[in-house]
N, CA, C and O atoms as CSV, one atom per row, in Angstrom:
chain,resi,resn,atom,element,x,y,z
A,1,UNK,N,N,0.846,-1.174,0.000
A,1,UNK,CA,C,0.000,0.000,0.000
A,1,UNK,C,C,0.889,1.234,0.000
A,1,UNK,O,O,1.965,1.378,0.581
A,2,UNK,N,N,0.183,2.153,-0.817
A,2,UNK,CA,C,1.615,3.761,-0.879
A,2,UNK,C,C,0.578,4.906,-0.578
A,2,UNK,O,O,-0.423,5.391,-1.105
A,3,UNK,N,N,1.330,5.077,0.523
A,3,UNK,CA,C,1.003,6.156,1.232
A,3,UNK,C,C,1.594,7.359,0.992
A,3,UNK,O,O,2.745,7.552,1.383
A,4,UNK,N,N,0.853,8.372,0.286
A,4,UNK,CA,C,1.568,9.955,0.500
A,4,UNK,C,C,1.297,10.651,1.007
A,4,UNK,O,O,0.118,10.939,1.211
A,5,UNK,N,N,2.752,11.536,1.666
A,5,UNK,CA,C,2.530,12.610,2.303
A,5,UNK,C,C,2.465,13.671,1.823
A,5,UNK,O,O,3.643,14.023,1.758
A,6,UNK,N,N,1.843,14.476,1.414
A,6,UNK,CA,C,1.699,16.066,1.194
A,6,UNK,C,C,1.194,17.159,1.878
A,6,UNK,O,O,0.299,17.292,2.713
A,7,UNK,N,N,2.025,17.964,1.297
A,7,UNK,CA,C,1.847,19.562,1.945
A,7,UNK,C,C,1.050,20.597,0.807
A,7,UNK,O,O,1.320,21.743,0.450
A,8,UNK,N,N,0.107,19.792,0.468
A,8,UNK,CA,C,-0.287,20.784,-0.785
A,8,UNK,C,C,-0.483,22.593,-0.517
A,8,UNK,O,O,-0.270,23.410,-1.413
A,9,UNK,N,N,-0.845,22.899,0.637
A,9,UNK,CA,C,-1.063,24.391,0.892
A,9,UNK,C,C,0.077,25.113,0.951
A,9,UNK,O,O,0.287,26.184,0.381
A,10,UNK,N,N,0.838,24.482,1.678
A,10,UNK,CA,C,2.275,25.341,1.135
A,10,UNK,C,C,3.382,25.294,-0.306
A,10,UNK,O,O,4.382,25.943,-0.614
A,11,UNK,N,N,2.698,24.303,-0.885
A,11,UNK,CA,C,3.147,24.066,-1.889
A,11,UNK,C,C,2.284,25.429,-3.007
A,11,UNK,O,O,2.854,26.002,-3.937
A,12,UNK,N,N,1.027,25.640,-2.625
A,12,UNK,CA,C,0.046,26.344,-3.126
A,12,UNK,C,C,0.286,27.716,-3.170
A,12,UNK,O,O,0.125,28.451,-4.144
A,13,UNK,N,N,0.743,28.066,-1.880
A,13,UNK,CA,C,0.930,29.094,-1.393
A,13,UNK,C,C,2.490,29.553,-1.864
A,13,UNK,O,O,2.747,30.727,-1.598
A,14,UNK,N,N,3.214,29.033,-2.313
A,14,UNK,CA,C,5.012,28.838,-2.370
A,14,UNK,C,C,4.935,29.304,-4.382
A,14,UNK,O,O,5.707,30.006,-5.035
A,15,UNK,N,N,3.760,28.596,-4.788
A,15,UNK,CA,C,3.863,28.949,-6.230
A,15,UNK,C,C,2.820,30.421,-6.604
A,15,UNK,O,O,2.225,30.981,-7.525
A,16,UNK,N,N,2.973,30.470,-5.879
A,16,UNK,CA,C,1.912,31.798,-5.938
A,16,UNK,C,C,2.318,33.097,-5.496
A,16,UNK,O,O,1.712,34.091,-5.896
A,17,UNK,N,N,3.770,33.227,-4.319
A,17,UNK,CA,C,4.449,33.695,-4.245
A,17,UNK,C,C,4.120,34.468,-3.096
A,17,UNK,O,O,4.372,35.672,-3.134
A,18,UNK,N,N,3.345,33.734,-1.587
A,18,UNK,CA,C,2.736,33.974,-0.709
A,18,UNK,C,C,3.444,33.378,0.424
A,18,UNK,O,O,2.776,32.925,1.354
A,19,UNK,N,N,4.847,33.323,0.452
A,19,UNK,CA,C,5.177,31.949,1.230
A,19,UNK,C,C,5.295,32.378,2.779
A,19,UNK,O,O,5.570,31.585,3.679
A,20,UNK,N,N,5.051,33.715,2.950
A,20,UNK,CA,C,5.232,33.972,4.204
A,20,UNK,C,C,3.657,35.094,5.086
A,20,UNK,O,O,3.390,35.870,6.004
A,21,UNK,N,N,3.037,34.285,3.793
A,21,UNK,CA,C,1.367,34.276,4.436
A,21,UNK,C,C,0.823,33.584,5.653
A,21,UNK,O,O,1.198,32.412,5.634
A,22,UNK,N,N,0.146,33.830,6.617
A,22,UNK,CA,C,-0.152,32.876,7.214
A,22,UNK,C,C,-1.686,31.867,6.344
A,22,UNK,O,O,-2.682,32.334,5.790
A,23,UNK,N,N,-1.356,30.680,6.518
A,23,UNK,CA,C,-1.738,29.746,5.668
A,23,UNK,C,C,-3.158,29.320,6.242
A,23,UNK,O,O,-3.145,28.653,7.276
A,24,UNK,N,N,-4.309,29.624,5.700
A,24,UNK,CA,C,-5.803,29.131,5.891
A,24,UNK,C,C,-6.583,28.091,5.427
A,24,UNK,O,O,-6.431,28.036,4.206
A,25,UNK,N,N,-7.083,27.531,5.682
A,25,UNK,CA,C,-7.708,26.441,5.091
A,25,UNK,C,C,-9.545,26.718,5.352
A,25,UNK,O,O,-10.217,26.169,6.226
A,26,UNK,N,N,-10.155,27.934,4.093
A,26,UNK,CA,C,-11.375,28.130,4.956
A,26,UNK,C,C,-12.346,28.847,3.817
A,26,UNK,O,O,-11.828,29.251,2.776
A,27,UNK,N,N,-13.160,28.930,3.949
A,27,UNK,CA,C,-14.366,29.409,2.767
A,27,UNK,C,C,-13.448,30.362,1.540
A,27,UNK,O,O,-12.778,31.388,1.657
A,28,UNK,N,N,-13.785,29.466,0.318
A,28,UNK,CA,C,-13.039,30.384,-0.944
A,28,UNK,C,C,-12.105,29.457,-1.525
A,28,UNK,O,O,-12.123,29.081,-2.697
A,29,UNK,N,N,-11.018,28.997,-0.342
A,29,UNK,CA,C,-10.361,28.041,-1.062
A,29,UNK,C,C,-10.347,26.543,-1.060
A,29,UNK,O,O,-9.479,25.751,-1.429
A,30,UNK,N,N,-11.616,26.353,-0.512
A,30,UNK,CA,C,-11.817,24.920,0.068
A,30,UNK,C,C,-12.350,24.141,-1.239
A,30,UNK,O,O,-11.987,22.965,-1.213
A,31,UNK,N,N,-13.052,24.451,-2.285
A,31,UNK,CA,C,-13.536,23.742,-3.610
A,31,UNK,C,C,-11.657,23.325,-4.526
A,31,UNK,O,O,-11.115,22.236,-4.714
A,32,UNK,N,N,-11.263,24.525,-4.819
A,32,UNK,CA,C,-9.636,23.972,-5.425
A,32,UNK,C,C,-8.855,23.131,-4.378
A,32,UNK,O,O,-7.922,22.375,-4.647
A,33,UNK,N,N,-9.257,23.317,-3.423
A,33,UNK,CA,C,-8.475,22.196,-2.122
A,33,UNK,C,C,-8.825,20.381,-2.560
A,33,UNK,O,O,-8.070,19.420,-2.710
A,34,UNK,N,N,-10.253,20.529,-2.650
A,34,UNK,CA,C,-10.938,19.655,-2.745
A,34,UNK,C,C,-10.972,19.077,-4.485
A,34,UNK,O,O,-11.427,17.937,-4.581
A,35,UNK,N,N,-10.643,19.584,-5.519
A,35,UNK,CA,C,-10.371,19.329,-6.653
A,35,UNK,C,C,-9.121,18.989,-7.145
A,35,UNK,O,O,-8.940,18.630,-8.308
A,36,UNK,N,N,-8.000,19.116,-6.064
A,36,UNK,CA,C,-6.958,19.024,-6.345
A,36,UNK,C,C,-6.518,17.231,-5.643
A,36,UNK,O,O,-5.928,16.414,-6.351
A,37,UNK,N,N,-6.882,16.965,-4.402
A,37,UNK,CA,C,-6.465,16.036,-3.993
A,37,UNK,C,C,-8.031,14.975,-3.612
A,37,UNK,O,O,-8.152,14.064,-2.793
A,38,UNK,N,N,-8.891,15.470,-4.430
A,38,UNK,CA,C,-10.238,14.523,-4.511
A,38,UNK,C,C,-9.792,13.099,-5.341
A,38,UNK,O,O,-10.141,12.060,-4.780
A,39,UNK,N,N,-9.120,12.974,-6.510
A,39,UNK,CA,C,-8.956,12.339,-7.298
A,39,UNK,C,C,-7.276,11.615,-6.978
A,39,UNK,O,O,-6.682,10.654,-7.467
A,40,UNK,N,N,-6.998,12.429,-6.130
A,40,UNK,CA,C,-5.474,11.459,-5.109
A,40,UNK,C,C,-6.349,10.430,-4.391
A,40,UNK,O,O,-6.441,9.268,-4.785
A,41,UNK,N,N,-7.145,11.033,-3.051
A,41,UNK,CA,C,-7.324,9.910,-2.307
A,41,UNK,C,C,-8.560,8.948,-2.782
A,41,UNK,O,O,-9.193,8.179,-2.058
A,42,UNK,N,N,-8.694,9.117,-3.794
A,42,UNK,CA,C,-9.485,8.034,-4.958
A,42,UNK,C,C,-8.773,7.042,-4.907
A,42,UNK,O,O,-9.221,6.011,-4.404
A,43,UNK,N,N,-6.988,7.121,-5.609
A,43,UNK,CA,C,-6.183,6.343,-5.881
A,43,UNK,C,C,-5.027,5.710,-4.978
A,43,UNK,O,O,-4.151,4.947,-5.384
A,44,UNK,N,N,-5.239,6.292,-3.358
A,44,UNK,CA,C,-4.185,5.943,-2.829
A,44,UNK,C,C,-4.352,6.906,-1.146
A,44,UNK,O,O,-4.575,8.092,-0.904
A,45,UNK,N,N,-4.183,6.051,-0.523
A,45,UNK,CA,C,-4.005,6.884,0.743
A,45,UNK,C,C,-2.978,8.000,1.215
A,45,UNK,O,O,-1.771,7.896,0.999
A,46,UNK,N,N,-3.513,8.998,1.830
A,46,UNK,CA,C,-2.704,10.163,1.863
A,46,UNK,C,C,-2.823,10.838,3.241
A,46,UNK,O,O,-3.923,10.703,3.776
A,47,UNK,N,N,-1.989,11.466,3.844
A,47,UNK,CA,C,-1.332,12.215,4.709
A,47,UNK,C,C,-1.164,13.297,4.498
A,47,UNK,O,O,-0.246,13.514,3.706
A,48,UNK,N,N,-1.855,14.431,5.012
A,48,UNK,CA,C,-1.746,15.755,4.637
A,48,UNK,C,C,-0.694,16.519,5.882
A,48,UNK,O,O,-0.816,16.172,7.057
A,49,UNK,N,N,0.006,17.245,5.600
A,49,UNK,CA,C,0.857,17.984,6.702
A,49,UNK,C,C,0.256,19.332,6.669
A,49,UNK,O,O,0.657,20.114,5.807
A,50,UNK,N,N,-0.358,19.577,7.231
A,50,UNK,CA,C,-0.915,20.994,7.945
A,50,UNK,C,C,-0.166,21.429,8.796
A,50,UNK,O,O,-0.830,21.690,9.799
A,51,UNK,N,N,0.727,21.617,8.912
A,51,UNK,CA,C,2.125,22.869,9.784
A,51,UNK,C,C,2.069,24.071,9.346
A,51,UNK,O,O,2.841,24.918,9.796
A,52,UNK,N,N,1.138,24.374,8.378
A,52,UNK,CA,C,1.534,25.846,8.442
A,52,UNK,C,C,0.018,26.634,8.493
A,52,UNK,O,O,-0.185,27.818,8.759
A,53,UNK,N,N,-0.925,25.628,8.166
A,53,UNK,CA,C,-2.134,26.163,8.415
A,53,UNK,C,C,-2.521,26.600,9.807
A,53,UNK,O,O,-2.782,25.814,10.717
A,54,UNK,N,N,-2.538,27.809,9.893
A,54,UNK,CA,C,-3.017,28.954,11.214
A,54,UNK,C,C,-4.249,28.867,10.871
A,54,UNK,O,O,-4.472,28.492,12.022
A,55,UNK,N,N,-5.318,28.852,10.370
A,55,UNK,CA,C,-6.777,29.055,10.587
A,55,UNK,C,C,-7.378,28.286,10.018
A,55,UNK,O,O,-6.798,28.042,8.960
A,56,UNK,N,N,-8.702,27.460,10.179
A,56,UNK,CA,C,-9.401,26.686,9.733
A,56,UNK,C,C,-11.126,26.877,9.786
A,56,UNK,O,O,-11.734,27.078,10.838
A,57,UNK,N,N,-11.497,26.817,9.014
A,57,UNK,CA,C,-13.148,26.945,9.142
A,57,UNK,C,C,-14.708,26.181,8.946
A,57,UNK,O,O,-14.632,25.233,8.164
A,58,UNK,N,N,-15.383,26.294,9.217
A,58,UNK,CA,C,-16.481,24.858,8.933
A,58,UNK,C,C,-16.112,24.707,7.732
A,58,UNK,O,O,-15.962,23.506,7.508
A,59,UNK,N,N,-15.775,25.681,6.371
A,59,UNK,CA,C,-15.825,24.806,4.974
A,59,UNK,C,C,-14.279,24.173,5.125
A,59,UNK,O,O,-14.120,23.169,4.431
A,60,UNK,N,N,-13.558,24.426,5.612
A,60,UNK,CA,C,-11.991,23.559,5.710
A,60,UNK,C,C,-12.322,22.753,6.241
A,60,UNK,O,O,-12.046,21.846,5.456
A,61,UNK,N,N,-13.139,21.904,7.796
A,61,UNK,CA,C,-13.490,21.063,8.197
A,61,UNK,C,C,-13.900,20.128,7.341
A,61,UNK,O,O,-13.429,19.031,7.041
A,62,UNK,N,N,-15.404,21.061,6.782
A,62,UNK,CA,C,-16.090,20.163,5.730
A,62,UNK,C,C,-15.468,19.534,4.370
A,62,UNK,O,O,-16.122,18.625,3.859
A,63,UNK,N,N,-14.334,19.913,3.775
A,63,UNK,CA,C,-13.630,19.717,3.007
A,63,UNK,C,C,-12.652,18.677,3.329
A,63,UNK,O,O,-12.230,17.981,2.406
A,64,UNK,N,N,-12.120,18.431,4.877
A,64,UNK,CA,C,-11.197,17.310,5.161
A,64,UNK,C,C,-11.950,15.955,5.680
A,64,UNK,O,O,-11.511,14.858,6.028
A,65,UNK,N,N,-13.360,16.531,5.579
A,65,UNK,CA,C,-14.581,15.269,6.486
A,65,UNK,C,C,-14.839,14.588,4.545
A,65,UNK,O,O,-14.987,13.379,4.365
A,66,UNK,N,N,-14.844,15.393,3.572
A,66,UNK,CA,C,-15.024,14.564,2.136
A,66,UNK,C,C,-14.050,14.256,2.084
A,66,UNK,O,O,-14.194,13.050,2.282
A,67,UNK,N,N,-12.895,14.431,1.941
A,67,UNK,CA,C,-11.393,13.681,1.592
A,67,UNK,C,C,-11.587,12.542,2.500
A,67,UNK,O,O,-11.530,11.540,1.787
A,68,UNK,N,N,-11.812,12.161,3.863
A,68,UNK,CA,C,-11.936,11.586,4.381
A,68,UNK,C,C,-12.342,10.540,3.878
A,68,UNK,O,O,-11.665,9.527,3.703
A,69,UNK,N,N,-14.260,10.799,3.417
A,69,UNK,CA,C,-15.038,10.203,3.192
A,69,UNK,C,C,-15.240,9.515,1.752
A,69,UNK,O,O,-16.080,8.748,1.281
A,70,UNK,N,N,-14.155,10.104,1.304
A,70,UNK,CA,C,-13.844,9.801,-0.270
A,70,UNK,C,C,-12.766,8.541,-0.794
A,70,UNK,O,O,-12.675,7.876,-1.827
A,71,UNK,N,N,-12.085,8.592,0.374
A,71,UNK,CA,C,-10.575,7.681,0.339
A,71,UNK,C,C,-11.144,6.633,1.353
A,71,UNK,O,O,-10.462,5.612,1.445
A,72,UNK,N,N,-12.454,6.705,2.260
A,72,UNK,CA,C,-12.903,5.341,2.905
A,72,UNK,C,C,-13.176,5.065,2.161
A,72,UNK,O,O,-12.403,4.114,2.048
A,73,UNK,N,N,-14.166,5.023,0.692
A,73,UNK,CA,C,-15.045,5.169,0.354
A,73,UNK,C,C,-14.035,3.965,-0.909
A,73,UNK,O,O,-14.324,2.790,-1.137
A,74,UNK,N,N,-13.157,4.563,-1.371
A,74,UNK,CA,C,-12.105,4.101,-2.524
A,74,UNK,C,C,-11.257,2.684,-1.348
A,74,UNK,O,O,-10.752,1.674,-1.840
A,75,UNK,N,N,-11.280,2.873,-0.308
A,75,UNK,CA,C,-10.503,1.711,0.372
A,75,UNK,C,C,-9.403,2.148,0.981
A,75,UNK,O,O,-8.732,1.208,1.408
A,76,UNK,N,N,-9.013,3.050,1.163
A,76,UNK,CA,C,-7.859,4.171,1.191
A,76,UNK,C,C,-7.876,4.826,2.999
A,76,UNK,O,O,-8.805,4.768,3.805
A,77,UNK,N,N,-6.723,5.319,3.146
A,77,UNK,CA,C,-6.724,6.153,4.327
A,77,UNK,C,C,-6.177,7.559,4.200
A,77,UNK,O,O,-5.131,8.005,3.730
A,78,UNK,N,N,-7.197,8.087,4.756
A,78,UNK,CA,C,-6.976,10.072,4.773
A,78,UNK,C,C,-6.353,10.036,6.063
A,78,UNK,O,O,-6.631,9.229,6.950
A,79,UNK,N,N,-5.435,11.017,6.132
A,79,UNK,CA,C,-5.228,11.621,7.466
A,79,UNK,C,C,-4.448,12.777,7.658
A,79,UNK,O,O,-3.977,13.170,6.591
A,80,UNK,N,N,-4.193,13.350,8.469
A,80,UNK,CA,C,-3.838,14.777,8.688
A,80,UNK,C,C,-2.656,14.829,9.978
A,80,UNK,O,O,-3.052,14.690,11.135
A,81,UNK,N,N,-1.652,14.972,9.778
A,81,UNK,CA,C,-0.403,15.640,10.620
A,81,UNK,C,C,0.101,16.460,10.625
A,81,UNK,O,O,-0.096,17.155,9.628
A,82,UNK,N,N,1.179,17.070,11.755
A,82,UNK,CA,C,1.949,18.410,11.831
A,82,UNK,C,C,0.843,19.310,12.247
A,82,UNK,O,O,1.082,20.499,12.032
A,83,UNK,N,N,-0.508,18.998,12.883
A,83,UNK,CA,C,-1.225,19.840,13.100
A,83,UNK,C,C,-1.045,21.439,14.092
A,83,UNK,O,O,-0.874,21.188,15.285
A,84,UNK,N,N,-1.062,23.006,13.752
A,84,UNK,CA,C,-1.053,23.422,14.528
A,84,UNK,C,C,-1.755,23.614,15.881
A,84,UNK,O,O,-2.918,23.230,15.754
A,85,UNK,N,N,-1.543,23.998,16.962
A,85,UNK,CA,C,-2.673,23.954,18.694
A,85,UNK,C,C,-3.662,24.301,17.769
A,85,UNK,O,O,-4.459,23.407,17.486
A,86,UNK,N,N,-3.821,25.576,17.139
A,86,UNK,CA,C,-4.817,25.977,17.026
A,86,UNK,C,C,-6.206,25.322,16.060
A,86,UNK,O,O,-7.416,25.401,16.273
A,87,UNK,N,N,-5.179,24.451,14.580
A,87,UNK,CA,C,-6.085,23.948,14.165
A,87,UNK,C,C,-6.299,22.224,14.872
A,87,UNK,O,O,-6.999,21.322,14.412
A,88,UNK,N,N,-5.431,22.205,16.109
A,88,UNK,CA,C,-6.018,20.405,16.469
A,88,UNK,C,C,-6.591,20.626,17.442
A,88,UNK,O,O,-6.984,19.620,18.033
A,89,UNK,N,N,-6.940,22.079,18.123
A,89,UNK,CA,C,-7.913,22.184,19.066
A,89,UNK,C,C,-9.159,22.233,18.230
A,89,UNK,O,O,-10.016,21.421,18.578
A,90,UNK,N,N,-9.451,22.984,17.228
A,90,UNK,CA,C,-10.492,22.678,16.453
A,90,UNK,C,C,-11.016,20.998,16.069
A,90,UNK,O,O,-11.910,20.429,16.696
A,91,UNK,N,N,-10.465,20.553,15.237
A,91,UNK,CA,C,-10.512,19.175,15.329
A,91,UNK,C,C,-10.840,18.572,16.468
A,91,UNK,O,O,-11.699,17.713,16.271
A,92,UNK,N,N,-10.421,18.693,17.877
A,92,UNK,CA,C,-11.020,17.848,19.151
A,92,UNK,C,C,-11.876,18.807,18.874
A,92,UNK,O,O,-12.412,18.655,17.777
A,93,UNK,N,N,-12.216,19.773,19.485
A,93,UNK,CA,C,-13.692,20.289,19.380
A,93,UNK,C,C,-14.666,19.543,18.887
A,93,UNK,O,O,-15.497,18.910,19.538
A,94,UNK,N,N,-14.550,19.630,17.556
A,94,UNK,CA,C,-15.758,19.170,16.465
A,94,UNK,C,C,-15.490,17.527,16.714
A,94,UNK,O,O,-16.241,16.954,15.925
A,95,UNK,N,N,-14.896,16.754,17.315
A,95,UNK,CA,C,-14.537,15.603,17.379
A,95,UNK,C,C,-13.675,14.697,16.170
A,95,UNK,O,O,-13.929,13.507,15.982
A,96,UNK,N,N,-12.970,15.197,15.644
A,96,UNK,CA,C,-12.717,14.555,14.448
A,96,UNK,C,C,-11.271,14.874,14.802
A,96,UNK,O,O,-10.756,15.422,13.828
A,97,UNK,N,N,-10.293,14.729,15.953
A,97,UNK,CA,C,-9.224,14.372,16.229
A,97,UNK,C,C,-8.719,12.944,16.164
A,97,UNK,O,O,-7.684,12.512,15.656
A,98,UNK,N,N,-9.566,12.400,16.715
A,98,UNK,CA,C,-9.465,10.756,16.721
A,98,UNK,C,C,-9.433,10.153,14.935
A,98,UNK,O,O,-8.706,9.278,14.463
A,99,UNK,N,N,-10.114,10.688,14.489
A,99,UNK,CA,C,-10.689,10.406,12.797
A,99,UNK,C,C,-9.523,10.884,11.769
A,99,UNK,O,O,-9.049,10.266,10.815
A,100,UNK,N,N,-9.325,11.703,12.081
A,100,UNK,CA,C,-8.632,12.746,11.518
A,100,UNK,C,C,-6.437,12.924,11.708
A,100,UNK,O,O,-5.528,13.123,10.902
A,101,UNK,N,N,-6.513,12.712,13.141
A,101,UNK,CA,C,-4.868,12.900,13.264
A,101,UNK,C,C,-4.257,11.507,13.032
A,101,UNK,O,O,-4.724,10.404,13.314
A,102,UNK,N,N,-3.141,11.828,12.469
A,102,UNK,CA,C,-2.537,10.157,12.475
A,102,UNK,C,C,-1.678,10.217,13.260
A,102,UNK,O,O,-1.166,11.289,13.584
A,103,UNK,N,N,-1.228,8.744,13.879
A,103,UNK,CA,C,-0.575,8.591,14.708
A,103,UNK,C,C,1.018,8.943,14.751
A,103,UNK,O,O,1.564,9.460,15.725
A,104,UNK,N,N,1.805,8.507,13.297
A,104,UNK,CA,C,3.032,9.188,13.117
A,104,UNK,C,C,3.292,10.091,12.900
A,104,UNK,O,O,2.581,10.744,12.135
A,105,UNK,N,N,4.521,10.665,13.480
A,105,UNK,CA,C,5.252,11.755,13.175
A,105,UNK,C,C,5.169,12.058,11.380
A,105,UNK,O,O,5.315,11.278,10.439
A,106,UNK,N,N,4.839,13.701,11.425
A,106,UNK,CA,C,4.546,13.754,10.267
A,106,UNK,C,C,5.985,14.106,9.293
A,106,UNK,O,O,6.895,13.992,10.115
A,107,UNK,N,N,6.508,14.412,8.177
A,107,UNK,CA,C,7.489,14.252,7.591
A,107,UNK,C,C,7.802,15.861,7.081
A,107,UNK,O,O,6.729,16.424,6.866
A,108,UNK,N,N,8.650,16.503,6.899
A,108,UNK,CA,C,8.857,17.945,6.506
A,108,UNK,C,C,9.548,17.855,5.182
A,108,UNK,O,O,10.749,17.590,5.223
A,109,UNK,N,N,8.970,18.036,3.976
A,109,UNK,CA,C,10.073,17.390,2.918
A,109,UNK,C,C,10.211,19.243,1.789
A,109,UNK,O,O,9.464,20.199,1.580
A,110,UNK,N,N,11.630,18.823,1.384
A,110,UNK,CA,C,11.405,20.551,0.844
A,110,UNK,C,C,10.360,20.799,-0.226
A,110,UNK,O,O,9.653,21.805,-0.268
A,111,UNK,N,N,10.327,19.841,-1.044
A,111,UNK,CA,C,9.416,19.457,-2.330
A,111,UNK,C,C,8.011,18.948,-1.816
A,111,UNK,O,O,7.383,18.496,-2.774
A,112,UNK,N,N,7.192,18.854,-0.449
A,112,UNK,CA,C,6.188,19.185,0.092
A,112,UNK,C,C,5.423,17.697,-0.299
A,112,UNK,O,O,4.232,17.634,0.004
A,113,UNK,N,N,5.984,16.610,-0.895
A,113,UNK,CA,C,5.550,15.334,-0.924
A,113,UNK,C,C,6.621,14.363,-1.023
A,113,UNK,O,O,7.578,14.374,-1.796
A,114,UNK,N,N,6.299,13.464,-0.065
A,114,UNK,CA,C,6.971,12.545,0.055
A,114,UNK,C,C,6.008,11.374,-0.099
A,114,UNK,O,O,4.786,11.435,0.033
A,115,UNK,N,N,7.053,9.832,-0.527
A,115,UNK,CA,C,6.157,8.611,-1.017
A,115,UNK,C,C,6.635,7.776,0.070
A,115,UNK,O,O,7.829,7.732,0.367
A,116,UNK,N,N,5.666,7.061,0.719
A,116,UNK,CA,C,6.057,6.016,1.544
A,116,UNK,C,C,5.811,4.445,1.351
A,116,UNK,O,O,4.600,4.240,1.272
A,117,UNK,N,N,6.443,3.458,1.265
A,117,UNK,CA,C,6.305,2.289,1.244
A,117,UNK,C,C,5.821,2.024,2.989
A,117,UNK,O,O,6.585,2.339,3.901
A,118,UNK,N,N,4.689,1.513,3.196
A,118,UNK,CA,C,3.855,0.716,4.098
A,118,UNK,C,C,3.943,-0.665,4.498
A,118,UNK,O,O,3.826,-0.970,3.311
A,119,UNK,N,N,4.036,-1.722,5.038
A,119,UNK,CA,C,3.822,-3.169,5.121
A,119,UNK,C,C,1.925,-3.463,4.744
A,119,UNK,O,O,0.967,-2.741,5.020
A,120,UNK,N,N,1.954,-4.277,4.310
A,120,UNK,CA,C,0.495,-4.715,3.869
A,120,UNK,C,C,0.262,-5.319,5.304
A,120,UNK,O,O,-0.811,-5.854,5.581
C-alpha cells in the first residue's frame, strides 16, 4: 500500500508567491483544495501535513470530512499531521481528532511530498 505525504497548501501558497502568508484552510479556497487532492485519495491513501495552516473553518473542516469520506469510500486512508494547537484544538472540538490525526510523526520534505512504502 503507498502512502503519500503532502503539503499541498504550502506548496500552493510557495507557487503563488505567498510563502510567508499565514496559511488558511477556509471558505473560498476549500472547492480547489478539494479538486486538487479529490482524485489522489481516490487512488491511494494520503497524509496531509498541515504545519503551516493557522486558521481553519467549517468549509476547511467540511472539506477534510469529504477527503476523508472519499478515500474510505475508494478503500484508502486520509489523514492529517503536523497539526497546529490551534487547528487540532479545532478538530477535538468538532470531534474529528481521533478520525482525523494520524498517529506518526509527520514528515517535513522541501518538495512538500513525500512517497512512503507501508507493510500490507
Amino acid at each position: 500500500m503507498t502512502t503519500t505525504i503532502l503539503n499541498p497548501i504550502n506548496n500552493a501558497a510557495a507557487s503563488a508567491g505567498h510563502q510567508d502568508e499565514v496559511i488558511e484552510l477556509t471558505r473560498g479556497c476549500e472547492k480547489a483544495f478539494l479538486a486538487w487532492l479529490t482524485p489522489l485519495v481516490r487512488r491511494q491513501s494520503v497524509t496531509l501535513d498541515l504545519g503551516s495552516v493557522q486558521r481553519i473553518d467549517a468549509a476547511g473542516i467540511s472539506a477534510l470530512v469529504s477527503l476523508y469520506s472519499c478515500a474510505h469510500r475508494a478503500g484508502h486512508c486520509f489523514s492529517v499531521a503536523n497539526v497546529t494547537p490551534h487547528v487540532a484544538e479545532v478538530l477535538r472540538l468538532v470531534g474529528l481528532e481521533r478520525i482525523l490525526l494520524t498517529k506518526r510523526a509527520a514528515w517535513k520534505c522541501p518538495s512538500g511530498q513525500r512517497l512512503e512504502q507501508t507493510a500490507a
